[in-house]
Backbone as a ProteinNet text record, in pm:
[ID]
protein_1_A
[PRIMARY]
XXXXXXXXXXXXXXXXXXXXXXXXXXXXXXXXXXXXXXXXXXXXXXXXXXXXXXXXXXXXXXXXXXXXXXXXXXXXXXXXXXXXXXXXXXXXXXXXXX
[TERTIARY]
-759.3	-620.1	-606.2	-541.4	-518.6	-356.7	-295.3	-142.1	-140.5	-44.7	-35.7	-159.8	-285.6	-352.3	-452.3	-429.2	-500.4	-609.7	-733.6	-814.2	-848.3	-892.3	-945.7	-1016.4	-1154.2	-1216.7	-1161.9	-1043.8	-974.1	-881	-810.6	-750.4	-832.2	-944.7	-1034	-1054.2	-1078.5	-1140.5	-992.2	-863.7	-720.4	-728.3	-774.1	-747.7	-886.1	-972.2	-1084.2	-1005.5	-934.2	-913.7	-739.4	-691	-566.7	-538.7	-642.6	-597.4	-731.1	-714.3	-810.3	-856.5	-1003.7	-1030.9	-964.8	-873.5	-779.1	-654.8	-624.6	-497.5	-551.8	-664.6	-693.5	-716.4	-746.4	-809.8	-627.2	-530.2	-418.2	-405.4	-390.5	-295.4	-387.1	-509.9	-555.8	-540.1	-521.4	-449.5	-298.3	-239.6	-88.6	-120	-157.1	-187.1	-126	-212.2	-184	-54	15.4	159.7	257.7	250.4	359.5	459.2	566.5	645.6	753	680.8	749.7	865.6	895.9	1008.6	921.3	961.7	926.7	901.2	966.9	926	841.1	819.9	709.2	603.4	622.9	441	359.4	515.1	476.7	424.5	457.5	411.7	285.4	253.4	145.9	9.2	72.4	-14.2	-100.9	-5	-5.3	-67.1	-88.2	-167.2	-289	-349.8	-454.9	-511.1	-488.8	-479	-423.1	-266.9	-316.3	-136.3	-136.1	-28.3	109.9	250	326.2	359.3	387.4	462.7	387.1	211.1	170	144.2	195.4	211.2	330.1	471	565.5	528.3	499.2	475.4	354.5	298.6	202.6	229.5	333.4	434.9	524.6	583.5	710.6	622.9	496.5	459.7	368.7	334.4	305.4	401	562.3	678.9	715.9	694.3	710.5	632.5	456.1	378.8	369	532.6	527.6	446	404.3	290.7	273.2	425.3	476.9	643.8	691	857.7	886.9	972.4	1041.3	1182.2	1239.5	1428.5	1402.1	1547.5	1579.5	1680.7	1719.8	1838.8	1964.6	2011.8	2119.1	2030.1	1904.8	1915.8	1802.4	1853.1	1737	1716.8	1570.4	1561.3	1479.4	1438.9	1391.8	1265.5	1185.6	1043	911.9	824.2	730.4	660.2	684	565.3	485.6	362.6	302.3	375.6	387.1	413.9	349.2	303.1	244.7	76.4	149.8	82.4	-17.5	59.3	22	-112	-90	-187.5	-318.2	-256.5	-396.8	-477.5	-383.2	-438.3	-526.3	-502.1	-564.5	-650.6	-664.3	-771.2	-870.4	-850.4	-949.6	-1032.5	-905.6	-968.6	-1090	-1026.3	-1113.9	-1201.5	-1242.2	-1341.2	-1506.3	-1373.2	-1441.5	-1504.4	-1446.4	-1489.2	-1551.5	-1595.1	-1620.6	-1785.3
-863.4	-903.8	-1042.3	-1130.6	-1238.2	-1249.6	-1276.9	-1314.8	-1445.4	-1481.8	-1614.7	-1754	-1715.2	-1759.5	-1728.9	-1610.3	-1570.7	-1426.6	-1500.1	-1384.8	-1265.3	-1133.3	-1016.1	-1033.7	-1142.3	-1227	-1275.6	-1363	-1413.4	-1379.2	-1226.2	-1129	-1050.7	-1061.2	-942.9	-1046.1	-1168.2	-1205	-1312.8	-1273.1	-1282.3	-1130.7	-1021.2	-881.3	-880.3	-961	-909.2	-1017.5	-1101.6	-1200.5	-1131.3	-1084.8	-1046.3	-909.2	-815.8	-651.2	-614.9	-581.2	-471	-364	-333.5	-242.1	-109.4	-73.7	34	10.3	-110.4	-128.5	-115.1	-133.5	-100.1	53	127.9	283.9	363.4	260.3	360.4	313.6	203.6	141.1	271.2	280.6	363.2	481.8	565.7	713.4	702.6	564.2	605.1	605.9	605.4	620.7	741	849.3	972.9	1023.4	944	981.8	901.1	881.1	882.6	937.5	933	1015.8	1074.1	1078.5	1137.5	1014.6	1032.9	933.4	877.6	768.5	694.1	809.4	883.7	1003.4	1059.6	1101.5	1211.3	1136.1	1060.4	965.1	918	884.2	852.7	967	1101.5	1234	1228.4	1226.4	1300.7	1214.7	1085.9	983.1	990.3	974.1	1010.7	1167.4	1295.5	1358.7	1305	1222.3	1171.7	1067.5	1055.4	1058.4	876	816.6	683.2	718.5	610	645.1	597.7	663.9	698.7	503.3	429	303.6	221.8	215.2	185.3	159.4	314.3	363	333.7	296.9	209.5	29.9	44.7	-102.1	-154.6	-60.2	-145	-127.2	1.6	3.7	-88.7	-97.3	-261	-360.4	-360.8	-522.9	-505.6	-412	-361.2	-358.8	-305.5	-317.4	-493.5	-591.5	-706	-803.8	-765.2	-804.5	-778.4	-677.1	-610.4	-553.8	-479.7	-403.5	-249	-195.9	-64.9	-98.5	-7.2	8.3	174.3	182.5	273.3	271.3	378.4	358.2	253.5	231	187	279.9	195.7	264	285.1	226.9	184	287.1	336.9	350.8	438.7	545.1	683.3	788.9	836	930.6	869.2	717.8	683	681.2	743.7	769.8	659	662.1	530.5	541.1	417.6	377.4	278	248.6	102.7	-5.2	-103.5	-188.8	-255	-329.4	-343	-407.3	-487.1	-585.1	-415.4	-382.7	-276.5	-165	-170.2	-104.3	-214.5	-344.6	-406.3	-418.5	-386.4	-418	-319.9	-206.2	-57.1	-36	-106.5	-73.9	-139.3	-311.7	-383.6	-339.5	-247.7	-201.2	-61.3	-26.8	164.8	90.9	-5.8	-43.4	-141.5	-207.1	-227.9	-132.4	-33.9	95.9	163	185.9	294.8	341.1
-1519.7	-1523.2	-1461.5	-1502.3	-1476.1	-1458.6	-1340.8	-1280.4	-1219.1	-1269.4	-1252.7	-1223.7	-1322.2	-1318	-1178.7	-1163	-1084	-1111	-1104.4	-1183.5	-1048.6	-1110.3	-1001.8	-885.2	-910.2	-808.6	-706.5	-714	-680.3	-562.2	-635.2	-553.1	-477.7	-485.5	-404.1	-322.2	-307.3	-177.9	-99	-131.3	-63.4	-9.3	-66.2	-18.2	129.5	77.7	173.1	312.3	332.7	417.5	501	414	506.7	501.2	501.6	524.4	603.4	749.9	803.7	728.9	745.7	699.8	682.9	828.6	819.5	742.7	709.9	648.8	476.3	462.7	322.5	284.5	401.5	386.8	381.1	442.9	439.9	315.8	267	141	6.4	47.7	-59.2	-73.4	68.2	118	39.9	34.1	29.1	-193.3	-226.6	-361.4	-457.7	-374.3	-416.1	-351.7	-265.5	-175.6	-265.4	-385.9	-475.5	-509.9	-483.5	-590.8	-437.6	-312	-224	-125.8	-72.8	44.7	145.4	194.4	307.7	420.2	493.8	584.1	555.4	442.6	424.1	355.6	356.1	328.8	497.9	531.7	709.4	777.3	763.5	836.9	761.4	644	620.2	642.1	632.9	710.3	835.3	891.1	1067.1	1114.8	1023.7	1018.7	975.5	929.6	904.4	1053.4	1216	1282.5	1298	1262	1231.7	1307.1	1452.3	1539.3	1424.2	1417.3	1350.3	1332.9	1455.7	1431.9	1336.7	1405.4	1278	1180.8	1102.3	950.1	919.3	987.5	915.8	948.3	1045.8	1052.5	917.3	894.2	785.7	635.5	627.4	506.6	485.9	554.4	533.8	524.3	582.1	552.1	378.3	385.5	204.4	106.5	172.8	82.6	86.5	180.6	165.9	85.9	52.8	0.3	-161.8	-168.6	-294.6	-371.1	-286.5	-268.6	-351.7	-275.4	-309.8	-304	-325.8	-327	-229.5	-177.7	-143.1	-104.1	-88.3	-22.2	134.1	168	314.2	363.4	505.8	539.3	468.1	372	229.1	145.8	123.8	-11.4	-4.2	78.7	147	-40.8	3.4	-95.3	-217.4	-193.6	-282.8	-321.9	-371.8	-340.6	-359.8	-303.6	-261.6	-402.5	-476.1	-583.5	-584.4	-684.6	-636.3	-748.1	-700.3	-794.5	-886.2	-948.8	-1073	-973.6	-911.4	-801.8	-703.2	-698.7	-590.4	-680.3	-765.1	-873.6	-907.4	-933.6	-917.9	-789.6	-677.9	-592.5	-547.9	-597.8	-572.3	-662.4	-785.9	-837.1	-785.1	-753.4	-670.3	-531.4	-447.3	-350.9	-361.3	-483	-520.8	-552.3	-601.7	-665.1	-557.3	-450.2	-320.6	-250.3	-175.6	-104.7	-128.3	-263.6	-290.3	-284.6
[MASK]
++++++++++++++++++++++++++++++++++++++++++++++++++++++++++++++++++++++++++++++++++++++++++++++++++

């Protein structure tokens, strides 16, 4: 995939330079936490032993990177998806880790 003239290569080594290794292992945990609300992606997270502030603090900066989408305080109930960006970015990373 190529975005804005920006090839996969490209994005993998912007992904390898600004996400901790743990910030890539949640972004890939939060994958299969589709479909549910900001709370309950955060609980089930944080059962995975990763302290609660954390797991919002590194969600908003993923919802800012347009990363994923979910509700706010205005606009509760809205359930966490990846964004188009957020899917390439997850395939780049499954494909790193694995």
């Amino acid at each position: 995939m190529v975005a804005f003239g920006i090839c996969k290569r490209e994005l993998r080594i912007f992904l390898e330079r600004s996400l901790r290794t743990k910030e890539k292992e949640l972004f890939l945990s939060l994958y299969e936490l589709q479909g549910i609300t900001f709370s309950a992606a955060v609980r089930k997270i944080v059962e995975e032993n990763y302290p609660e502030s954390t797991v919002k603090c590194v969600l908003q900066r993923f919802k800012q990177f347009n990363l994923v989408d979910f509700g706010s305080q205005n606009c509760k109930g809205k359930p966490l998806i990846f964004t188009d960006l957020g899917n390439t970015f997850f395939e780049i990373l499954r494909g790193e880790l694995k």
